[in-house]
N, C-alpha and C positions, 0 to 999 in steps of 0.2 A: 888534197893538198897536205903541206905538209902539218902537224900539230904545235903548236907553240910552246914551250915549258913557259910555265907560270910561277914565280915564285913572291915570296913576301914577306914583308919585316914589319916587327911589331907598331901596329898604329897606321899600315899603308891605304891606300884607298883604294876603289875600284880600279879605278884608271891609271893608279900606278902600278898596277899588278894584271893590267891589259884586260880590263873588264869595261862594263860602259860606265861615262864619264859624267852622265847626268846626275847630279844631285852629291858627289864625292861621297858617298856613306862609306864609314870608314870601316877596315876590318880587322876586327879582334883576334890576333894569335897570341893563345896560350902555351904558355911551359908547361911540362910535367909537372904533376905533384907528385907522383913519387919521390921516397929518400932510398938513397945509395948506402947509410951507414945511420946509426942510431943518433938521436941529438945527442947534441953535450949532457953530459950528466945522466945519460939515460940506459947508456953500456951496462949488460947485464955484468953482474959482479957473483959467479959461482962463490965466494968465498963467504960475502956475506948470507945468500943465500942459505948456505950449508949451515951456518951458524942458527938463522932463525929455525930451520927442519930439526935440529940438532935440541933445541931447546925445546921447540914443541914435543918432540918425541919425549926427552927428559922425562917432562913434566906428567904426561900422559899415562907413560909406562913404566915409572919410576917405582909403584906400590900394586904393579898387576902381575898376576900369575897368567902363564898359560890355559885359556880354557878354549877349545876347538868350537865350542858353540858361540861367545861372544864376539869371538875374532874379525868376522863379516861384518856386523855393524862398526866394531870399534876400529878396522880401516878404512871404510869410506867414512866416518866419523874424521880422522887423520887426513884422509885425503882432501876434504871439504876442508879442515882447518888451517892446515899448511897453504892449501891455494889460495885462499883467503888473504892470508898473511903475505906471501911473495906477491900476489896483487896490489896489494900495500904498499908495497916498497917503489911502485912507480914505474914499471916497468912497461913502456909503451911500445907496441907494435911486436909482443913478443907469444906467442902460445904457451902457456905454461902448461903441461900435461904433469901430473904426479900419479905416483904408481906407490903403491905401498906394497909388500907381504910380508906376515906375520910367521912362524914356523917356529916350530917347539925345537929347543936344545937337546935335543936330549943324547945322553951319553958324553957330554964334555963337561 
């Protein structure tokens, strides 16, 4: 025969949604919990961002010389600090990936 569509609204029972009618237990339909767009307040802001990276760097490499030995710790040093920092600022549901490289000036 043929199949029935069954359908349901939140809070319906067995037997409103053509199931058996003993006992009415009722049944729970959920929403998504996904979000389509960032909460209030939670939009990331590149501008301030830039600013915290900007400052961190500052500070860091404001009294250092180039030297090709240090450089490897002193970016993943960088890298761990700045993520740290933009974790801070609140930023929910977002992957923050930072990439650093260091490279000598040389000739300018």
């Amino acid at each position: 025969g043929r199949k029935k569509k069954m359908t349901a609204k939140p809070g319906a029972t067995y037997g409103e949604i053509g199931g058996h009618t003993e006992g009415q237990q009722t049944v729970k339909i959920f929403n998504p919990t996904y979000l389509m767009k960032p909460r209030e307040g939670t939009k990331f802001l590149k501008r301030d961002v830039e600013m915290t990276m900007a400052k961190i760097l500052q500070e860091k490499l404001q009294s250092k010389e180039y030297d090709p030995v240090e450089q490897s710790q002193l970016t993943k040093e960088l890298c761990t600090e700045i993520q740290s920092a933009v974790k801070q600022m609140g930023y929910e549901r977002y992957k923050i990936v930072i990439q650093v490289n260091i490279t000598e000036a040389t000739g300018q």
